[in-house]
C-alpha positions as CSV (number, residue, x, y, z in Angstrom):
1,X,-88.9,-7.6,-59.2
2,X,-88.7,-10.9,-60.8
3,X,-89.2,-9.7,-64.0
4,X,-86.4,-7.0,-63.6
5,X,-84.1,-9.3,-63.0
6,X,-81.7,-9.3,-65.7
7,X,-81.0,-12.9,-66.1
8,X,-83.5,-15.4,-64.9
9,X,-82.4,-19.0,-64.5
10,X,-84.2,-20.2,-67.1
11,X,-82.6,-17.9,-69.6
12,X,-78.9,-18.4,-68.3
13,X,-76.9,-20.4,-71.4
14,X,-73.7,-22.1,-70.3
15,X,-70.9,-23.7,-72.3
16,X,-68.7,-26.1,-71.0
17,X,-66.0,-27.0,-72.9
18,X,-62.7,-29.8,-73.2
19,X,-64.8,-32.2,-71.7
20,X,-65.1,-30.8,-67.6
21,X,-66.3,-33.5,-65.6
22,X,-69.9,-34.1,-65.4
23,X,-70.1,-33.3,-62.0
24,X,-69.8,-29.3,-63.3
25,X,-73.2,-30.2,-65.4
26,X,-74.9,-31.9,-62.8
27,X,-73.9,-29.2,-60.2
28,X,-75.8,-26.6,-62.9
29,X,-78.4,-28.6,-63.1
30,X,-79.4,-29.4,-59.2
31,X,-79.1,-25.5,-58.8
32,X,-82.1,-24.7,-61.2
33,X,-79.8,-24.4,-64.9
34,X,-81.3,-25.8,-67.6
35,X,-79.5,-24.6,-70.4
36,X,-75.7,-26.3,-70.1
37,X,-74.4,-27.6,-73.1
38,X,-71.2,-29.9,-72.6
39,X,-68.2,-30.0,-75.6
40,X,-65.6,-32.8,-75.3
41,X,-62.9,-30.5,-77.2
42,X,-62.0,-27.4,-77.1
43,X,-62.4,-24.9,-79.8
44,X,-60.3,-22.7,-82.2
45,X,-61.0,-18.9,-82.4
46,X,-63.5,-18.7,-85.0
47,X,-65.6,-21.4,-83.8
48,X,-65.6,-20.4,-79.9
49,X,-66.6,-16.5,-81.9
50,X,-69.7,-18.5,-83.2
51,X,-70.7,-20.6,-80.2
52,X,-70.1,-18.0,-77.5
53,X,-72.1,-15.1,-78.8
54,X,-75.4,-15.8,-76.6
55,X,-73.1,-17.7,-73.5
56,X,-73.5,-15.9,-69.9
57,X,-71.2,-18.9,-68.5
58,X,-68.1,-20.3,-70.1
59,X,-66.3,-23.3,-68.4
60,X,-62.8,-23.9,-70.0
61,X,-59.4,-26.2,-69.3
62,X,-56.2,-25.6,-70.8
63,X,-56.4,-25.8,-74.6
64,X,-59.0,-23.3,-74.6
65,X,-57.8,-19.8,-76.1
66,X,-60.1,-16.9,-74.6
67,X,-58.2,-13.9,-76.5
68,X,-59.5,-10.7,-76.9
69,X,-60.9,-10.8,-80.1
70,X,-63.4,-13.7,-78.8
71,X,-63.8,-11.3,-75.2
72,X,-64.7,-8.3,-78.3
73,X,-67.8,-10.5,-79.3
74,X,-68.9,-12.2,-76.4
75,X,-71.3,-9.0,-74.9
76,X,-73.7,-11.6,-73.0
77,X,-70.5,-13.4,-70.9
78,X,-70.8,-12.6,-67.1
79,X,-67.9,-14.5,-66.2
80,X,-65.4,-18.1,-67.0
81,X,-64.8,-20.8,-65.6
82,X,-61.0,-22.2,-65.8
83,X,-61.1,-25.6,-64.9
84,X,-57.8,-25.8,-63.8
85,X,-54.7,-24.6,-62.2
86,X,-53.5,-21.5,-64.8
87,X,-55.5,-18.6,-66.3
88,X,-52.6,-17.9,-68.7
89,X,-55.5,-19.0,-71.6
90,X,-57.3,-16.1,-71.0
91,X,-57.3,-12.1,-72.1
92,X,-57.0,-11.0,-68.4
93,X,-56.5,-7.5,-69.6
94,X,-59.5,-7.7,-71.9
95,X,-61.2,-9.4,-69.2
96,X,-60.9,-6.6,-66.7
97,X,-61.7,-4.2,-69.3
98,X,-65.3,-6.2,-70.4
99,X,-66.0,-6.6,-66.6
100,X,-65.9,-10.1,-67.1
101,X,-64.8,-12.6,-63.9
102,X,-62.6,-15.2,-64.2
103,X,-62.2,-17.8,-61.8
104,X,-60.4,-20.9,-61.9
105,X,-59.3,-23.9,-58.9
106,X,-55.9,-23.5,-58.0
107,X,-55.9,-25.9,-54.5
108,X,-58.1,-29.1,-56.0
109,X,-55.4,-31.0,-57.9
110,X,-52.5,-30.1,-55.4
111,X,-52.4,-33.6,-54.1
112,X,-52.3,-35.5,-57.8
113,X,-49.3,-33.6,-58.8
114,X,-47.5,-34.2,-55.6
115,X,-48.3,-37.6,-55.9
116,X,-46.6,-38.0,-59.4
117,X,-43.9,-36.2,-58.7
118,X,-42.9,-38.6,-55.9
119,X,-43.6,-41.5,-58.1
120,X,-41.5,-40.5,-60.7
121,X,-38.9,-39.7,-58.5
122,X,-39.0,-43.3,-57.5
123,X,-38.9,-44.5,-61.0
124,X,-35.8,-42.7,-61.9
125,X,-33.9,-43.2,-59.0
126,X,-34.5,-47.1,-59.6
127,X,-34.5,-46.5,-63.6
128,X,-37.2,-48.2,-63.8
129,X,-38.1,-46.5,-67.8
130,X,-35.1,-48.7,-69.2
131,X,-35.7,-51.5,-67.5
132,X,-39.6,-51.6,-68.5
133,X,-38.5,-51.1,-71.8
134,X,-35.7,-53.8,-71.7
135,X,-38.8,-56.0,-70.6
136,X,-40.7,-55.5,-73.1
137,X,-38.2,-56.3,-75.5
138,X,-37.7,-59.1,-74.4
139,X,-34.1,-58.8,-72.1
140,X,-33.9,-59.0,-68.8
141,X,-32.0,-56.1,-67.0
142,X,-31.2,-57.1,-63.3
143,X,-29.4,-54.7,-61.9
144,X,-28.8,-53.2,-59.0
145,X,-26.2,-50.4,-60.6
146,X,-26.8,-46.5,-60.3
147,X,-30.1,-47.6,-58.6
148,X,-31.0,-45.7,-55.5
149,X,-33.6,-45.4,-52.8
150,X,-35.6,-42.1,-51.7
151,X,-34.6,-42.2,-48.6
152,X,-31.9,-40.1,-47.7
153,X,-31.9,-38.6,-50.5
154,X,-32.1,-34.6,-51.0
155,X,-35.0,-33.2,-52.7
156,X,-34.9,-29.4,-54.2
157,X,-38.1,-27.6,-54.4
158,X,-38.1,-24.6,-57.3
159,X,-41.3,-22.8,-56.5
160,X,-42.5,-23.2,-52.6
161,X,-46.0,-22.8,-53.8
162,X,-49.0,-24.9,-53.2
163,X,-48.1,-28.0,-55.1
164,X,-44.5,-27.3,-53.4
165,X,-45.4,-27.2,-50.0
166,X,-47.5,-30.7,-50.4
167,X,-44.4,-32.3,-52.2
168,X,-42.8,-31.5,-49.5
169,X,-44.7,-32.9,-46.8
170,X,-45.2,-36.0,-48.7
171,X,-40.9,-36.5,-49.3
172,X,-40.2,-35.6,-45.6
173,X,-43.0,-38.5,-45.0
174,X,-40.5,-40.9,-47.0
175,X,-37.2,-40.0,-45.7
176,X,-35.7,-36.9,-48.0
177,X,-34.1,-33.9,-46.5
178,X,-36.0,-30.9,-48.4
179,X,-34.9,-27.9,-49.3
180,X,-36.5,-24.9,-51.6
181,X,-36.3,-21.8,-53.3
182,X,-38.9,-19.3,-53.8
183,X,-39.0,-15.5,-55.0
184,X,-40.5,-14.5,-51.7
185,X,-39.1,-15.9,-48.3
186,X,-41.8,-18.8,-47.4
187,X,-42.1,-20.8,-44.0
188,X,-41.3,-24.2,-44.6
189,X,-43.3,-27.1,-44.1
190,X,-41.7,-29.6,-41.6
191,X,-37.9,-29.8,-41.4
192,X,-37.6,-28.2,-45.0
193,X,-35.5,-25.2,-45.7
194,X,-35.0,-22.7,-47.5
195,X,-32.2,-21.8,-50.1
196,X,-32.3,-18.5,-51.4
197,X,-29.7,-18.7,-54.3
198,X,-31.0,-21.3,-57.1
199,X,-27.6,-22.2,-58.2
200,X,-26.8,-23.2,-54.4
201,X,-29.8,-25.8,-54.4
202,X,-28.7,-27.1,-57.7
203,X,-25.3,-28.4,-56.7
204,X,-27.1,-30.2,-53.1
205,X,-30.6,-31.3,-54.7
206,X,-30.3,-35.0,-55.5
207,X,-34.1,-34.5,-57.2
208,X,-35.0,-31.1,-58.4
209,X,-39.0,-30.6,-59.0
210,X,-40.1,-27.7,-60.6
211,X,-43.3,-25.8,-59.3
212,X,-43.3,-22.4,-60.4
213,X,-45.6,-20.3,-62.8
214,X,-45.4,-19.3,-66.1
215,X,-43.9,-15.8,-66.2
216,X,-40.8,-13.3,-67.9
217,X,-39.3,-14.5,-65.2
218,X,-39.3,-18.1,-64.9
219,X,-39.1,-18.8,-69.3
220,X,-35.9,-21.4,-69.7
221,X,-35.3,-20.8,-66.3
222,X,-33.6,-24.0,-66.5
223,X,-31.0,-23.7,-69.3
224,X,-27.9,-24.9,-70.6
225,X,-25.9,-22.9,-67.5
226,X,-28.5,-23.6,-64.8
227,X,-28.5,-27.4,-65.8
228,X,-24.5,-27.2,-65.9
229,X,-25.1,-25.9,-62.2
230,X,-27.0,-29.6,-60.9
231,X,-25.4,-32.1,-59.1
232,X,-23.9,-35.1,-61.4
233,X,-26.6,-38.2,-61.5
234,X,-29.1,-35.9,-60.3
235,X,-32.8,-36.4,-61.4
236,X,-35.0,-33.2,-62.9
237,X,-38.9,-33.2,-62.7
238,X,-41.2,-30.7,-64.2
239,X,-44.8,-31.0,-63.6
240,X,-45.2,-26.7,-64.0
241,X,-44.9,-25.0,-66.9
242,X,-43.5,-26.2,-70.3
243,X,-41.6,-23.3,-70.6
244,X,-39.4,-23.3,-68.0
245,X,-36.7,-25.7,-69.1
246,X,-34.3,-25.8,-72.0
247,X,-35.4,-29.0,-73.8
248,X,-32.7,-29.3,-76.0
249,X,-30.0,-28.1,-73.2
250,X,-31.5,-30.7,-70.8
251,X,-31.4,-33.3,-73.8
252,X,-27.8,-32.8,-74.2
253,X,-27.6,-33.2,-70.4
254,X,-29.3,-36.2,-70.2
255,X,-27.1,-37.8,-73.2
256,X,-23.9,-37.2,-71.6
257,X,-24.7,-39.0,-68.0
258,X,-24.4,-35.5,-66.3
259,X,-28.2,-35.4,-65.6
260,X,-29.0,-39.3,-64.3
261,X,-32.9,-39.0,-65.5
262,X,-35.7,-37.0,-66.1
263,X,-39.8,-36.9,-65.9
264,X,-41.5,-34.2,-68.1
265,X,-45.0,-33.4,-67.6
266,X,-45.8,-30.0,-69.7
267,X,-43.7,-28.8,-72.9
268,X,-44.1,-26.0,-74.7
269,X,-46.0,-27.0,-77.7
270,X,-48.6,-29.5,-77.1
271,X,-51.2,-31.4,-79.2
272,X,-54.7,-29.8,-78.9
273,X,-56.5,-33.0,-78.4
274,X,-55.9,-36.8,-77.4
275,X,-54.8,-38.8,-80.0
276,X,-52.8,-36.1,-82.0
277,X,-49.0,-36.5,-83.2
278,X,-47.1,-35.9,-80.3
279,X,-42.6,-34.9,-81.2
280,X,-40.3,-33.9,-78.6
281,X,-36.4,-34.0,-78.8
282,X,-36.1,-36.0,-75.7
283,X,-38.3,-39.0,-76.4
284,X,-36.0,-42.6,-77.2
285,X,-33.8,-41.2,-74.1
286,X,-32.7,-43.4,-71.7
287,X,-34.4,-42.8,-67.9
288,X,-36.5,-40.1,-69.4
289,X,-40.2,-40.4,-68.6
290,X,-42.6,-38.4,-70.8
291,X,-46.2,-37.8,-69.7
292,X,-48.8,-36.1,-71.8
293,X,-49.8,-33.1,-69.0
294,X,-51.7,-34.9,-66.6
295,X,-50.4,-33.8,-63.9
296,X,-53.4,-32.8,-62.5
297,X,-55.5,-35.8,-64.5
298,X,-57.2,-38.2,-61.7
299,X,-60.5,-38.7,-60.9
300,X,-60.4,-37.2,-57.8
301,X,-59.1,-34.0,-59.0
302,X,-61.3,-33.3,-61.6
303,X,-64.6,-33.9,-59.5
304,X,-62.9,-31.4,-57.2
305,X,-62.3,-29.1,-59.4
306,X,-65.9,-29.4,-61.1
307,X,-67.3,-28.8,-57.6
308,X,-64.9,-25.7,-56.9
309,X,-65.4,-23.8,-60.3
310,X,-69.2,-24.5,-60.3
311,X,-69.8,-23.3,-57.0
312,X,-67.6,-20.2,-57.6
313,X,-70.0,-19.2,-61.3
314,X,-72.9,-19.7,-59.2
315,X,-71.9,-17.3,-56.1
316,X,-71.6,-15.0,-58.5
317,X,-74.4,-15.1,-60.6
318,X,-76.7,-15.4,-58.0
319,X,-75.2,-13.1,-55.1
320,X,-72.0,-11.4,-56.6
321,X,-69.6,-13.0,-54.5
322,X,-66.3,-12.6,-56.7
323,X,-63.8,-14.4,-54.3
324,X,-61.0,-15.8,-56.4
325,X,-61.2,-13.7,-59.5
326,X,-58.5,-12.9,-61.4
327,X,-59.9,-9.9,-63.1
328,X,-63.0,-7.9,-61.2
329,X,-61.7,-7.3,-57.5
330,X,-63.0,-9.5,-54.5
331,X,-66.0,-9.2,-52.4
332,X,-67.6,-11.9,-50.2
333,X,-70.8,-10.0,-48.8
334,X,-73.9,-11.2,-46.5
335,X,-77.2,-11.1,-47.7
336,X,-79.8,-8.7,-46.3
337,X,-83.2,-9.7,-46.1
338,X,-85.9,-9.1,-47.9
339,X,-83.6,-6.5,-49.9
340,X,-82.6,-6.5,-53.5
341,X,-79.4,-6.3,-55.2
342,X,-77.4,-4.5,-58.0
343,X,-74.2,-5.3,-59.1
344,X,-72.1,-2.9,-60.9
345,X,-69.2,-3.0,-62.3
346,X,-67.0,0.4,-63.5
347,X,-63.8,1.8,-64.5
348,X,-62.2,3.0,-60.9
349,X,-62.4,6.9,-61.6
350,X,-63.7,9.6,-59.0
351,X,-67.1,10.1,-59.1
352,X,-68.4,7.1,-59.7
353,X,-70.0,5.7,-56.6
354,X,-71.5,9.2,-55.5
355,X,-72.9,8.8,-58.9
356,X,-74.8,5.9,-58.1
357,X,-75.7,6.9,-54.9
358,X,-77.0,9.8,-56.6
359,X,-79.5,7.7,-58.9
360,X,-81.0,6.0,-55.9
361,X,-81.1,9.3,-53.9
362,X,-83.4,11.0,-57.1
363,X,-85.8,8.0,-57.7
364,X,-86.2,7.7,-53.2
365,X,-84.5,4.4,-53.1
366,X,-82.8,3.4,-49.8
367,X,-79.4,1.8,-49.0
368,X,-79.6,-0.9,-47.2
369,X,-76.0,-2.2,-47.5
370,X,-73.4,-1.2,-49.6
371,X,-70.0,-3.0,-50.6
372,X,-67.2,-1.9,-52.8
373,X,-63.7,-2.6,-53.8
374,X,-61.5,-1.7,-56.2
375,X,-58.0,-2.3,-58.2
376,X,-56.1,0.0,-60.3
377,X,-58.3,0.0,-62.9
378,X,-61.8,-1.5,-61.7
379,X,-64.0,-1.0,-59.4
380,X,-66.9,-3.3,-58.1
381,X,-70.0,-2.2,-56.1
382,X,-72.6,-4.0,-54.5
383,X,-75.9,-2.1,-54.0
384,X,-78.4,-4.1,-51.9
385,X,-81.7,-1.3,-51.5
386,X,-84.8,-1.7,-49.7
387,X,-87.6,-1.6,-52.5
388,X,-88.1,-2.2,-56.1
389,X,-86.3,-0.6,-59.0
390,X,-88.1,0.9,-61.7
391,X,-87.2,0.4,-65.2
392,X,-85.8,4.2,-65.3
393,X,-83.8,3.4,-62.1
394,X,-82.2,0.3,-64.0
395,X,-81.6,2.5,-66.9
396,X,-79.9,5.3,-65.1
397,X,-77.6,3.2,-63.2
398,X,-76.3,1.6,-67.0
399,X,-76.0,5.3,-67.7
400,X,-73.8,6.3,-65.0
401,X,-70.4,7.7,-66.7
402,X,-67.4,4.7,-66.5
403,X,-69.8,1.8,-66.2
404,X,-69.0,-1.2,-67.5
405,X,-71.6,-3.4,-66.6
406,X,-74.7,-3.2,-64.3
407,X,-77.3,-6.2,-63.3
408,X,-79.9,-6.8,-60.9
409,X,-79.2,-10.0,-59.1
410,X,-82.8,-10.6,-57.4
């Protein structure tokens, strides 16, 4: 059976790219993967063409563009790894349509972003950016004026997610009243509550933090007439999507005293790799605290992350678990003793499965356990059968009508 299978360890190629903690390698490596090659950037269209053409494993961040010309020539890629929050990087469509999984770690990093969103709302209540860079300069800004304590203060959450629901915990911890909005009604966390209109939690939030995803919906969310709506002195934060607010609107904002300070995480155009030119219209502004998207940058969180991811690639290459991905539906299955599997991977039309079935039944196979789901427009089945398959088997079940992609696990 062995010598069916269609990818043995030792043949499995993997690419990790934009430098993924080394705990992703190593956790490769201790499960029998030789082949992982590590990149410390990532890499423009062409280039990622070029180097994915023999990759069954692609590990990403960010910066990485998987579009669907690079999904059109990468016809050995089983699945990708997003090493991060967001799968917005990637062809999802395309995806779905090559039978490719994506996965990516949307819990591991919840606790770094909370934590620097509460620290920054500590820095700009006390406007401590101007007084650093008074320091610095040389002058000596003691004062206690328009500088405020968290406590008792009234923090607005825009997106009750996740990331939200941990803010929250953590400013209820340090004396704030919370309230939040969401799209969906949510059950708060602690004594939070919920505001339905986001106007209404503009004019009470004291601190507004942003935690929604990037979406038709949520683009400028935050313009010129929502940040007219915020209360006077208040303090913005956005560690979500660089998208979501008006720069310019909020610059203006921020210029006149109506906005008292803001910390910016994300923009909308940022540099593809450390050290590049970074421009923004709302850097030399008082109380304004500019961060290069590292939201989710500690140490902590990206062995977390590594570990998540990694162990997500290797379910599925070796059992066909698929929990978490964003493109081929979700199955978590058992393992059947001393049976052997087939994953395969279709377009969800009638007649598919009782084609399969079908194949088996003609070459005397047996079904020992059988697993399927299916979204609008794929359909995964898991086939575990009682003996081995014969090369014609394996052939026949590529060449059932609608299938996308078919492999023998063990």
């Amino acid at each position: 059976m062995s010598a069916l299978t269609s990818y043995p360890k030792e043949k499995i190629q993997i690419l990790l790219l934009e430098n993924i903690a080394d705990r992703a390698v190593q956790g490769f490596i201790d499960s029998g993967y030789a082949q992982v090659k590590k990149l410390s950037g990532a890499l423009e269209e062409d280039a990622l063409i070029e180097a994915i053409k023999d990759v069954h494993l692609l590990g990403i961040r960010s910066k990485t563009q998987i579009t669907s010309r690079v999904l059109q020539h990468a016809n050995k890629l089983l699945a990708v790894g997003c090493y991060c929050i967001g799968t917005n990087q990637v062809d999802l469509q395309t995806a779905k349509e090559k039978g490719v999984v994506v996965f990516n770690s949307p819990y591991p990093n919840t606790r770094s972003v909370a934590e620097l969103v509460i620290a920054e709302a500590i820095m700009l209540l006390r406007r401590i950016p101007e007084k650093n860079t008074a320091a610095h300069q040389g002058i000596w800004l003691k004062d206690a004026r328009n500088c405020f304590e968290l406590r008792g203060k009234t923090l607005g959450i825009i997106g009750y997610g996740n990331i939200g629901m941990q803010v929250s915990v953590l400013a209820e911890a340090l004396g704030m009243r919370v309230i939040y909005t969401d799209v969906t009604t949510k059950l708060p966390m602690g004594n939070a509550q919920q505001i339905h209109q986001l106007y209404d939690l503009l004019k009470i939030a004291d601190v507004v933090s942003l935690h929604v995803p990037e979406a038709p919906s949520t683009i400028q969310l935050l313009n010129d007439a929502a940040l007219s709506q915020m209360k006077k002195g208040s303090i913005l934060i956005n560690c979500a999507r660089g998208n979501v607010i008006d720069l310019q609107a909020l610059k203006t904002h921020l210029l006149s005293g109506h906005i008292g300070g803001a910390a910016i995480d994300v923009f909308p155009e940022e540099p593809e790799k450390n050290g590049a030119e970074f421009v923004s219209e709302l850097q030399q502004i008082p109380n304004t605290i500019l961060t290069p998207h590292i939201g989710g940058s500690t140490e902590e969180a990206q062995v977390n992350i590594s570990e998540d991811v990694t162990a997500k690639l290797i379910g599925f290459l070796e059992t066909g678990v698929t929990s978490g991905s964003h493109t081929v539906p979700a199955l978590h299955l058992p393992q059947h003793p001393d049976a052997h599997r087939i994953l395969h991977i279709h377009r969800n039309t009638l007649g598919v499965l009782s084609a399969i079935n079908s194949v088996f039944s003609s070459s005397e196979v047996n079904i020992v356990g059988q697993y399927l789901n299916t979204n609008t427009e794929i359909g995964y089945a898991v086939i575990d059968v009682n003996r081995n398959l014969t090369a014609s088997t394996i052939e026949a079940l590529r060449n059932v009508p609608h299938t996308i992609k078919m492999r023998v696990v063990y």
